[in-house]
C-alpha positions in Angstrom: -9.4 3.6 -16.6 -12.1 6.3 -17.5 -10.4 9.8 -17.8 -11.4 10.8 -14.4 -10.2 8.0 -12.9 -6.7 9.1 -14.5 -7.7 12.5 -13.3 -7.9 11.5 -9.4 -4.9 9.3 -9.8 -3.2 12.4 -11.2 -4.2 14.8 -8.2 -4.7 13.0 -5.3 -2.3 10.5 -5.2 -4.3 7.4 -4.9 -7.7 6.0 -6.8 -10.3 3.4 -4.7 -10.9 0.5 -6.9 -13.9 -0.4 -5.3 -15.0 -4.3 -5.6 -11.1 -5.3 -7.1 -11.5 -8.8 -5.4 -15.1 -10.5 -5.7 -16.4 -12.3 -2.1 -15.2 -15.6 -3.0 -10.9 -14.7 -3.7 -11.3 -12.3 -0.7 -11.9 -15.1 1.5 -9.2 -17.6 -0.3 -6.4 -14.2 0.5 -7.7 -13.6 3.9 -7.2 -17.4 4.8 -3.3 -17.6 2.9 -2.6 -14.7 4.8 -3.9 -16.1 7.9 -2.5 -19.6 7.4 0.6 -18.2 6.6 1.1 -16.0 9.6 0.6 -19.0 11.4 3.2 -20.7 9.8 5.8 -18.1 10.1 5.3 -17.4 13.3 7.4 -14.7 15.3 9.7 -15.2 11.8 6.7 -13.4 9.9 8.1 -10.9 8.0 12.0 -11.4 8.8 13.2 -11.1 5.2 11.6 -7.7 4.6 11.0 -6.3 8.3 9.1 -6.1 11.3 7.7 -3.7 12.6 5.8 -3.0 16.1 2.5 -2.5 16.5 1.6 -5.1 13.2 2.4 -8.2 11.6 4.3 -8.6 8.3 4.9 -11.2 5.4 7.3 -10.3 2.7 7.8 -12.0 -0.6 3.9 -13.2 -1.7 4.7 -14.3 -4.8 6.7 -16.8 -3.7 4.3 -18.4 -1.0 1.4 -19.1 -3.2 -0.8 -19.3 -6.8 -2.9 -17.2 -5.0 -0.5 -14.0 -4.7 1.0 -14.5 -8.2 -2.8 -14.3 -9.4 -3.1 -11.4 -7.8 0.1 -9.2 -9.2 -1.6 -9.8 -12.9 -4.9 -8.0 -11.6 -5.7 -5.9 -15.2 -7.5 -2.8 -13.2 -4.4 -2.3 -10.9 -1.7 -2.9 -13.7 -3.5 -0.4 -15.8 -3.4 1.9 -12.9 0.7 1.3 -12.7 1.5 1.7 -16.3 -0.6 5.6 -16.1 1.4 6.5 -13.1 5.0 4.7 -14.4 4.2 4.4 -18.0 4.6 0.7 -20.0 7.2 -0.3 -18.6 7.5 -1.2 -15.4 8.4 -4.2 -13.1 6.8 -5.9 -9.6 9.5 -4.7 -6.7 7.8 -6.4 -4.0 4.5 -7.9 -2.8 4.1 -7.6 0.9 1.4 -8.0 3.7 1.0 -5.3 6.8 -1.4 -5.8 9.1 -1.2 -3.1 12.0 -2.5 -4.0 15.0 -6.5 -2.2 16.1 -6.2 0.6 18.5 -2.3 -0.1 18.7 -1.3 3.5 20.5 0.9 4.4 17.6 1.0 5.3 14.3 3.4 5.0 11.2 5.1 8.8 10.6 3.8 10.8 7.2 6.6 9.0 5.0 7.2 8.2 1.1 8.0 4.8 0.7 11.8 4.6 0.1 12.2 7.7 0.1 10.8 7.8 -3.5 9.3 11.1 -4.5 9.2 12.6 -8.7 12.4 14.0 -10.1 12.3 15.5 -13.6 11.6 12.0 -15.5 8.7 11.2 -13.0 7.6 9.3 -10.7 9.8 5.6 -10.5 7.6 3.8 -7.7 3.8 3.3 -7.3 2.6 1.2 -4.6 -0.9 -0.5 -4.8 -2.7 -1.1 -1.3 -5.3 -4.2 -0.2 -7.3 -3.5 1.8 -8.3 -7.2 3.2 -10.8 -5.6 5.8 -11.8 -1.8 6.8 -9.5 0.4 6.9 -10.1 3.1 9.1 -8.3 4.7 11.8 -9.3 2.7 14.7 -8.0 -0.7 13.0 -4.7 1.0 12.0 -5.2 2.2 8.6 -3.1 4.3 6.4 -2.9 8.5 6.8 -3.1 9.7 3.4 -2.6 13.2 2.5 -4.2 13.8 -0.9 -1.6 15.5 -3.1 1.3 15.2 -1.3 2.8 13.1 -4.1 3.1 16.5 -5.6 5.4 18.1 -3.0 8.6 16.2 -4.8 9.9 16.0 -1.6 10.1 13.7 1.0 7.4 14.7 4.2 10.6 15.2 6.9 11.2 18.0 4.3 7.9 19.9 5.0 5.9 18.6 7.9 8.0 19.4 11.2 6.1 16.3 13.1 5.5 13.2 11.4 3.7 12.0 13.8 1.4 15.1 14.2 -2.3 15.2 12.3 -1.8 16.5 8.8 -4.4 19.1 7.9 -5.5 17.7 5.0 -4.8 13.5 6.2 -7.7 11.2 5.9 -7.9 7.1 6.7 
C-alpha cells in the first residue's frame, strides 16, 4: 500500500482497489456464484441469513478452490493487517446480492455492531464488487469517516433509513 493509500484507509473508512480481479477470474466468480445460487436454491444463504430484497451464500471457502483463492488476495490482506495489525484471522466469506431497484434499503449499520474501543479496531470487512455498484442496482451507503464516530449509527443518526449527508454509493 503506498502511504496514501494508508492515508484514505485511515480517514475514510474504505480504499477502492481498482482492477483486484483481472477479466478472466471475474468471470470464473461471477459463474460459481451463479452456479451456486442455483444450486442452493431458496436454501441460499440459510446458514448465515437471508435477507429480503437480495440473495445470500454464506461460507465461500467451503464451496470452492475458487473462494479459498480469493481470501489469500496479497492487496486485500495487506489492507487488513494496516487496519487490524499482523495478526488477524478470516471470520467469514459471504456473497450479498441485493436485488436492482428493490424499494428498500439496508439501515446505516456497523457490521456486528463492531465499532474501535481503546485497542482499535477488531473487524475489517472487504467488499466485491462482482458488477456496478451504484444505487439503482442496490449498492452499499457509505458514509466516509463514520468509522471514526466509535459508535454504533443508532447512536447518532435518528433514521437509519434516512439519506446521510455525507453517504455516497
Amino acid at each position: 500500500m503506498t502511504e496514501d493509500q494508508k492515508r484514505r484507509l485511515d480517514t475514510d473508512g474504505y480504499l477502492v482497489l481498482d482492477g483486484l480481479m483481472d477479466a478472466a477470474l471475474l468471470d470464473q466468480v461471477r459463474a460459481n456464484v451463479e452456479r451456486l445460487f442455483e444450486i442452493e436454491g431458496d436454501q441460499a444463504g440459510a446458514e448465515f441469513k437471508q435477507e429480503p430484497h437480495s440473495r445470500r451464500l454464506a461460507n465461500m471457502v467451503d464451496k470452492g478452490e475458487i473462494f479459498e483463492r480469493i481470501i489469500q488476495t496479497p492487496r486485500v490482506l495487506e489492507c487488513m493487517e494496516h487496519v487490524l495489525g499482523p495478526r488477524f484471522k478470516l471470520s467469514s466469506l459471504n456473497i450479498r446480492s441485493a436485488d436492482p431497484d428493490n424499494g428498500g434499503s439496508q439501515p446505516l449499520h456497523a457490521d456486528s455492531g463492531a465499532v474501535a474501543d481503546d485497542r482499535g479496531y477488531w473487524v475489517c470487512n472487504s467488499v466485491w464488487m462482482l458488477d456496478d455498484f451504484t444505487k439503482e442496482n442496490g449498492a452499499t451507503r457509505m458514509v466516509p469517516g463514520s468509522h471514526r464516530w466509535r459508535v454504533t449509527p443508532q447512536e447518532v443518526v435518528s433514521d437509519l433509513y434516512a439519506p446521510h449527508p455525507r453517504e455516497f454509493y
